[in-house]
FIKOLZA-1660 file (N, C-alpha, C; in steps of 0.1 Angstrom, whole numbers, plus 5000, padded with zeros to 4 digits):
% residues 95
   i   px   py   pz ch aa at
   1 1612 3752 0454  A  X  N
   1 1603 3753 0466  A  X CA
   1 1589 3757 0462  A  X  C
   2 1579 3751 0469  A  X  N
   2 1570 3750 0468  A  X CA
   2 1557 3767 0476  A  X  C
   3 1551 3768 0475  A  X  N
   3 1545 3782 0482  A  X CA
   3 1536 3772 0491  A  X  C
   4 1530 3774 0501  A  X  N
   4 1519 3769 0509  A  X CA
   4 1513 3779 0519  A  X  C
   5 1501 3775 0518  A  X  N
   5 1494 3783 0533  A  X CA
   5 1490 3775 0545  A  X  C
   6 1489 3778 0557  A  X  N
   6 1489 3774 0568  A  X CA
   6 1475 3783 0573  A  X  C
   7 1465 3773 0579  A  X  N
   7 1454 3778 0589  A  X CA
   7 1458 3773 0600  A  X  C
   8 1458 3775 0613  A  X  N
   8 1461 3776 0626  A  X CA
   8 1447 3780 0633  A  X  C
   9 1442 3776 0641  A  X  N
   9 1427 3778 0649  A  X CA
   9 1433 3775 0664  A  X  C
  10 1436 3787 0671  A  X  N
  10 1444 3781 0681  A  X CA
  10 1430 3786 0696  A  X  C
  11 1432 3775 0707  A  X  N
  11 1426 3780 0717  A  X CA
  11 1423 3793 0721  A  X  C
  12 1411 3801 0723  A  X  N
  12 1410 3811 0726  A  X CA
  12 1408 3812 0742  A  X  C
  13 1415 3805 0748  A  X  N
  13 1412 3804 0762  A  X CA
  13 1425 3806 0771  A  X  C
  14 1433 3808 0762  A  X  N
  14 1450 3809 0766  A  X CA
  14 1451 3826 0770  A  X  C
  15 1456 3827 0776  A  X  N
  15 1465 3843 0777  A  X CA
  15 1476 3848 0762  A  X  C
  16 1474 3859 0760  A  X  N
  16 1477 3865 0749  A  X CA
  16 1495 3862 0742  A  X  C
  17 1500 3861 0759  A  X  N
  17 1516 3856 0758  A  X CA
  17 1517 3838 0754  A  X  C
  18 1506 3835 0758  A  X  N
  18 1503 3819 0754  A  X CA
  18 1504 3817 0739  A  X  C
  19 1493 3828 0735  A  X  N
  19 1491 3824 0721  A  X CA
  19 1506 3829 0712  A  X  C
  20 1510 3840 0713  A  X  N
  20 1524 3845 0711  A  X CA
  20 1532 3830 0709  A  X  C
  21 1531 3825 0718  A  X  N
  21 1540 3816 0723  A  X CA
  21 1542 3806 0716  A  X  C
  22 1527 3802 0714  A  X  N
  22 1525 3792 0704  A  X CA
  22 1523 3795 0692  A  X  C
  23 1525 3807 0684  A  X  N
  23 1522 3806 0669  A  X CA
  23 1539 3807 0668  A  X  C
  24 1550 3812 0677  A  X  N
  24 1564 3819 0675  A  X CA
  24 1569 3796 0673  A  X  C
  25 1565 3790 0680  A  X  N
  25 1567 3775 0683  A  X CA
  25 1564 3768 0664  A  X  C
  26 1550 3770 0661  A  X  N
  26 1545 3770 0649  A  X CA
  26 1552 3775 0641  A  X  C
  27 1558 3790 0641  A  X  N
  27 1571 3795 0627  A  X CA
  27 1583 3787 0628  A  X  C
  28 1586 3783 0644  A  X  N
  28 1602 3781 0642  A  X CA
  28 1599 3761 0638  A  X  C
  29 1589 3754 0637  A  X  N
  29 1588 3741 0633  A  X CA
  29 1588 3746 0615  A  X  C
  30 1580 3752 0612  A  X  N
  30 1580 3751 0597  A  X CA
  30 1599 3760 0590  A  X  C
  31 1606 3766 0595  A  X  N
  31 1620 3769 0602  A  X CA
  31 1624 3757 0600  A  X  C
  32 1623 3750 0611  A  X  N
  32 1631 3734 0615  A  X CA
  32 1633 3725 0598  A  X  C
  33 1622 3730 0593  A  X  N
  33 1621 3720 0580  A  X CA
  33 1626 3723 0568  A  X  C
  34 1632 3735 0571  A  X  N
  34 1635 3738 0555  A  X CA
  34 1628 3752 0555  A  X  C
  35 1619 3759 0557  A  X  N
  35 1609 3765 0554  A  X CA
  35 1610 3777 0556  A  X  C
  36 1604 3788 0546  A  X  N
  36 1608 3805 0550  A  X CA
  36 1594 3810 0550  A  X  C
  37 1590 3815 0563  A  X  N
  37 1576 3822 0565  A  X CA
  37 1578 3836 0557  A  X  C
  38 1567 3837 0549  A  X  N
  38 1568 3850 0543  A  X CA
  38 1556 3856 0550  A  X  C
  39 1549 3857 0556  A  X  N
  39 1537 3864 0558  A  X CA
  39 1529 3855 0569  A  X  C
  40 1529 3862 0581  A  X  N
  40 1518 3859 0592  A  X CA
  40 1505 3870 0592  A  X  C
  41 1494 3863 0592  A  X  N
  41 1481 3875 0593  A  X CA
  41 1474 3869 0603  A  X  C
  42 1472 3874 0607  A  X  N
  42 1465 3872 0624  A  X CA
  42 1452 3877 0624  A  X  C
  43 1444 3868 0624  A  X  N
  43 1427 3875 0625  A  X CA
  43 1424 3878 0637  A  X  C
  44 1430 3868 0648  A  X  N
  44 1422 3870 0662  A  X CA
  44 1406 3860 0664  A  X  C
  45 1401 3866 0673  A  X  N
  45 1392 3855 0682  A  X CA
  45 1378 3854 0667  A  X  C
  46 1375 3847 0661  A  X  N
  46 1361 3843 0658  A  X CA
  46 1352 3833 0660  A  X  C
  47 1340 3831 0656  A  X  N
  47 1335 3821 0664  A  X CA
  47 1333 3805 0650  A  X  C
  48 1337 3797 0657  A  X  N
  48 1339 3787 0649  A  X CA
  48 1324 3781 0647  A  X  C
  49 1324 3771 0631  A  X  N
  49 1314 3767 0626  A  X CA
  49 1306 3758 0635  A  X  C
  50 1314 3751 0642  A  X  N
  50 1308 3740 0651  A  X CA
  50 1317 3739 0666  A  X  C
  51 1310 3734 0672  A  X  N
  51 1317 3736 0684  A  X CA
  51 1326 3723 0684  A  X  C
  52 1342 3724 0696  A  X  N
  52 1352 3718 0687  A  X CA
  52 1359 3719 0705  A  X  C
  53 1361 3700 0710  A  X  N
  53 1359 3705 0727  A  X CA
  53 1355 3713 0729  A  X  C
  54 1339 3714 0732  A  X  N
  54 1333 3724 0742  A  X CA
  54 1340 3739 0739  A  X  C
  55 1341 3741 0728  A  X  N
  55 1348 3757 0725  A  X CA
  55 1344 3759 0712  A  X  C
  56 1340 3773 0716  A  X  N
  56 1326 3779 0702  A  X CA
  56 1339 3786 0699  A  X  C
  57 1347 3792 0702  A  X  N
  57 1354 3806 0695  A  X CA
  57 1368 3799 0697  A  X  C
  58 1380 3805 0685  A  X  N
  58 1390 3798 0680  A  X CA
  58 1401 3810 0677  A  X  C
  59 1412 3809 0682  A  X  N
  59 1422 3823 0675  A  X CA
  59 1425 3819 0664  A  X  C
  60 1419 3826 0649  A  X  N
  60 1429 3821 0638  A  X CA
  60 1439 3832 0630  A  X  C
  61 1449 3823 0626  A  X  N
  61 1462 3830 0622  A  X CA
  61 1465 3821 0605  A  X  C
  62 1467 3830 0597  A  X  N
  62 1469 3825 0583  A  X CA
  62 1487 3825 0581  A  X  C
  63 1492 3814 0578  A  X  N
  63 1507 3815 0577  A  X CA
  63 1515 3808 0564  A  X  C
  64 1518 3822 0557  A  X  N
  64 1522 3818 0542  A  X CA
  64 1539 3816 0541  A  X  C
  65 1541 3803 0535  A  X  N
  65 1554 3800 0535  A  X CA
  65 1557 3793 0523  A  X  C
  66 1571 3793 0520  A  X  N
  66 1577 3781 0513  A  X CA
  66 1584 3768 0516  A  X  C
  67 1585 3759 0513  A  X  N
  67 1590 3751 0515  A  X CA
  67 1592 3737 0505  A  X  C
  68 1602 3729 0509  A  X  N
  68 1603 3716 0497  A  X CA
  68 1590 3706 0502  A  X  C
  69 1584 3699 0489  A  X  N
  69 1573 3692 0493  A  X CA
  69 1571 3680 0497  A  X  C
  70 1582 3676 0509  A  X  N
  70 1582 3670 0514  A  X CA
  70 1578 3676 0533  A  X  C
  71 1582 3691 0533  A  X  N
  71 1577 3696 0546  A  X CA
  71 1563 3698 0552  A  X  C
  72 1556 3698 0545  A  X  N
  72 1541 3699 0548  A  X CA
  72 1537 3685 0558  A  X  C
  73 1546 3675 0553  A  X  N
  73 1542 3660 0561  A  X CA
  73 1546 3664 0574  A  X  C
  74 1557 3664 0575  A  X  N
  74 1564 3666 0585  A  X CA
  74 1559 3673 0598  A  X  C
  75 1554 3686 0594  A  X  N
  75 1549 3697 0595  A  X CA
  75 1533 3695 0605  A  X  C
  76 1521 3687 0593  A  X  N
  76 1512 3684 0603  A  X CA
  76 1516 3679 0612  A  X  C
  77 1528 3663 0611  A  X  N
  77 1528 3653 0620  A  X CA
  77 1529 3662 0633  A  X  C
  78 1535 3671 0630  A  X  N
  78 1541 3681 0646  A  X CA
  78 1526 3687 0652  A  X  C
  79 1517 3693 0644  A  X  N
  79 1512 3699 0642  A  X CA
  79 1499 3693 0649  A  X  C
  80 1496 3679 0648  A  X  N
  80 1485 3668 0653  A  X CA
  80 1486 3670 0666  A  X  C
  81 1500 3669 0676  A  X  N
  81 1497 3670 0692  A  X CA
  81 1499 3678 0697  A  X  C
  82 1500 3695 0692  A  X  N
  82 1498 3700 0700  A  X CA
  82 1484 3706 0703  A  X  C
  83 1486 3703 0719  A  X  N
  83 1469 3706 0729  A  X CA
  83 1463 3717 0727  A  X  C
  84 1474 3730 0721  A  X  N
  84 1461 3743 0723  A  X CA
  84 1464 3744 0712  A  X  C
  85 1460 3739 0699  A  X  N
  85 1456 3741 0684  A  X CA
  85 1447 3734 0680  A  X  C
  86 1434 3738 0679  A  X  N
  86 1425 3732 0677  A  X CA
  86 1421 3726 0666  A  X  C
  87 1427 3730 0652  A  X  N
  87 1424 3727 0640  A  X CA
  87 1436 3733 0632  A  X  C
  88 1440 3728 0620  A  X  N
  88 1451 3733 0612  A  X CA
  88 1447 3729 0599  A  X  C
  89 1447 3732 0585  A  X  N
  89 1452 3728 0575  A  X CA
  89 1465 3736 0571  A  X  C
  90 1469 3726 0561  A  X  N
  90 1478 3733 0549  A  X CA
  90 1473 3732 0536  A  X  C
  91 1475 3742 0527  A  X  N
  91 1471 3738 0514  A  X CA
  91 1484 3743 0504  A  X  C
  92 1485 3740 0490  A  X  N
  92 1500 3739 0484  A  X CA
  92 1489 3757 0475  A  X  C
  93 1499 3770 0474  A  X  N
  93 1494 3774 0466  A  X CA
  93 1499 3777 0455  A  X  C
  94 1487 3776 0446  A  X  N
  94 1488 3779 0434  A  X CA
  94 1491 3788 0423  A  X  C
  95 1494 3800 0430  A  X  N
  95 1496 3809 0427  A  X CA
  95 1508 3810 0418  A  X  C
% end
C-alpha cells in the first residue's frame, strides 16, 4: 500500500454539521476503496488564491491515507461531483 495525501477545500458557506458531514462522507469513500485514514488535520476557513464560484474563502482539511494504487482514481472520480467541495487534489507520498 501506497501512502497519499488528500487536500479537500470545502464550501465555507455550509453550517459546521454540514461540513462534519461532508469530510465524515470523504473518510468513509476513501474506506469504500480499500483505504485506512491515518491522520485528518483540519485548518478551517482561509481565503483562497482566486476566487472559485463567487467564493473567496474555502474550509480546508488535509487527509493522510493509504491505499492500493489503483484508489486514488476511483477516489477523485467520486470526488469531481460533489457540489460543496470546491477543489481537491491527491498526491502519492513520498515519504
Amino acid at each position: 500500500m501506497k501512502k497519499y495525501e488528500l487536500t479537500v477545500v470545502i464550501n465555507p458557506n455550509l453550517e459546521e454539521d454540514a461540513v462534519k458531514a461532508e469530510l465524515a462522507e470523504v473518510t468513509a469513500l476513501i474506506e469504500r476503496f480499500g483505504g485506512t485514514v491515518e491522520k485528518v488535520d483540519e485548518w478551517g476557513k482561509r481565503r483562497l488564491a482566486y476566487e472559485i464560484n463567487k467564493v473567496n474563502e474555502g474550509i480546508y482539511t488535509f487527509i493522510t491515507f493509504s491505499a492500493e494504487p489503483a484508489a486514488p482514481v476511483e477516489i477523485e472520480r467520486r470526488m469531481r461531483i460533489k457540489e460543496n467541495v470546491l477543489r481537491y487534489l491527491i498526491i502519492a507520498d513520498e515519504a
